[in-house]
C-alpha positions in Angstrom: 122.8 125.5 32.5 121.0 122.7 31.8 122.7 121.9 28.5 125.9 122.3 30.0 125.4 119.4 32.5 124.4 116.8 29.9 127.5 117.6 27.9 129.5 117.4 30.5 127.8 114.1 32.0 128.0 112.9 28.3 131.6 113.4 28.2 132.1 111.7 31.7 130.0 108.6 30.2 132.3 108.2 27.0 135.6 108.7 29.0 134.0 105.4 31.6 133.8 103.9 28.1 137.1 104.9 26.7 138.9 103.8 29.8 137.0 100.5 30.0 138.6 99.6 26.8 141.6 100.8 26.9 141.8 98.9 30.3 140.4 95.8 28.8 137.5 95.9 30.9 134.7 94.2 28.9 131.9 94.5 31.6 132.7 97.9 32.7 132.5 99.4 29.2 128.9 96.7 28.5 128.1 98.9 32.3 128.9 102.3 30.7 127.4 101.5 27.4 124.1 100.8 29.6 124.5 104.0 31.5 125.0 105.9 28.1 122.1 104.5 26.2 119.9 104.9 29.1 121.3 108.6 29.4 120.9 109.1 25.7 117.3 107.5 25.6 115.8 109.9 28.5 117.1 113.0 26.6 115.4 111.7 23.4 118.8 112.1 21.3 117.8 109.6 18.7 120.4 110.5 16.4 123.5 110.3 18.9 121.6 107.0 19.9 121.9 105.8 15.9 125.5 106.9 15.4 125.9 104.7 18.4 124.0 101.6 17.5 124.8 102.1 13.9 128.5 101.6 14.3 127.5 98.4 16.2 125.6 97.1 13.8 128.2 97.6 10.2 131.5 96.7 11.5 133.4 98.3 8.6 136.6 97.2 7.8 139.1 99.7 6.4 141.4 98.5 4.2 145.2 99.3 2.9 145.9 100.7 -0.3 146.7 96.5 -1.1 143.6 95.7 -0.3 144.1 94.3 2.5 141.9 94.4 5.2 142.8 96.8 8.9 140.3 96.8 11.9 140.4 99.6 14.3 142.4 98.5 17.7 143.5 95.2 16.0 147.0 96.1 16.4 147.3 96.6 12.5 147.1 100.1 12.3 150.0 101.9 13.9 150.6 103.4 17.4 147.2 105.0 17.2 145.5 101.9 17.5 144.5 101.6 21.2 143.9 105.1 21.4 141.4 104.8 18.2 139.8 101.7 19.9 139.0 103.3 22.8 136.9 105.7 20.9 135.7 104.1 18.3 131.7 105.4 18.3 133.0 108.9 17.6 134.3 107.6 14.5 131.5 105.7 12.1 134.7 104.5 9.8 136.3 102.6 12.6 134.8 99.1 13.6 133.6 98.2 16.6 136.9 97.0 18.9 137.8 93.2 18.9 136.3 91.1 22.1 133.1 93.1 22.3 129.7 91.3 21.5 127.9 93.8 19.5 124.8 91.7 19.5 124.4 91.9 23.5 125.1 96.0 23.3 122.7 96.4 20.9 120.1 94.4 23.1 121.1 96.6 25.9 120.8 99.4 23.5 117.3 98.6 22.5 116.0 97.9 25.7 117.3 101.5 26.9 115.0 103.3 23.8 112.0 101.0 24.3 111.9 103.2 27.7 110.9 106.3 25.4 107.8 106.1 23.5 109.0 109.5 21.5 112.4 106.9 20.1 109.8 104.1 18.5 111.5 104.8 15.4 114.7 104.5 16.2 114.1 101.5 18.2 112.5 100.1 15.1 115.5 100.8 12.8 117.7 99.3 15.2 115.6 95.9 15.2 115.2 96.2 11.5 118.8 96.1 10.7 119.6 93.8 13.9 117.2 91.1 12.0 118.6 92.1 8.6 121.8 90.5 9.5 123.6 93.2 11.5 126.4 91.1 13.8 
C-alpha cells in the first residue's frame, strides 16, 4: 500500500541522484537532492533526513593502511570508485563526492525541513553543526 509507494518513490529519487553523478550532472543531482529532502521532509523521516545531511556535513576521509589519505569517487580507490560515488549517502564512511558544494545542499536541505514544524529538531541540529564548522 501506502508504504510501498514511498519506498519505491524513495528508490526512484536516489537512482535520479545516483545517475546524476555518475553522469556528472551537478545540477540534476542539486534538483534530485531537492526533490529528496522535500520528499523526506513531508513524511517526517528525520532520521533518513540526518544520515543525509550528516554525511554532508563530516566529509570523512578514509585512509590506507600508510596513512594516507582516499576519498570516495576520487579515482584513488579502485574500480569501485564511481560506482561508490554515486551512492555515497547510503554509506556514512564515504565522503561526499568531489565537485559537489555541500554547503548549498545543506541550505536546500534545511529549507526542505523548515516546511515541517514536527523536524524543528532536526532542522536545528543541522544549523548547529552547519555553524560549528561543518563544510
Amino acid at each position: 500500500g501506502d508504504a510501498n509507494a514511498r519506498a519505491l518513490a524513495r528508490a526512484h529519487r536516489e537512482d535520479r541522484m545516483a545517475c546524476a553523478l555518475a553522469l556528472g550532472g551537478r545540477a540534476d543531482y542539486a534538483h534530485w537532492f531537492g526533490i529528496h529532502c522535500r520528499a523526506l521532509a513531508a513524511d517526517g523521516d528525520g532520521p533518513a533526513l540526518r544520515r543525509l545531511c550528516g554525511a554532508l556535513l563530516e566529509v570523512p576521509a578514509r585512509t590506507d593502511g600508510d596513512g594516507s589519505a582516499r576519498h570516495a569517487g576520487d579515482g584513488t580507490d579502485g574500480v569501485a570508485a564511481g560506482a561508490a560515488a554515486c551512492t555515497w549517502w547510503l554509506d556514512p564512511a564515504r565522503a561526499a563526492p568531489p565537485g559537489l558544494d555541500a554547503r548549498a545542499l545543506l541550505r536546500v536541505a534545511l529549507a526542505e525541513i523548515g516546511k515541517n514544524r514536527t523536524l524543528q529538531g532536526v532542522t536545528e541540529e543541522i544549523s548547529i553543526a552547519m555553524d560549528d564548522g561543518g563544510p
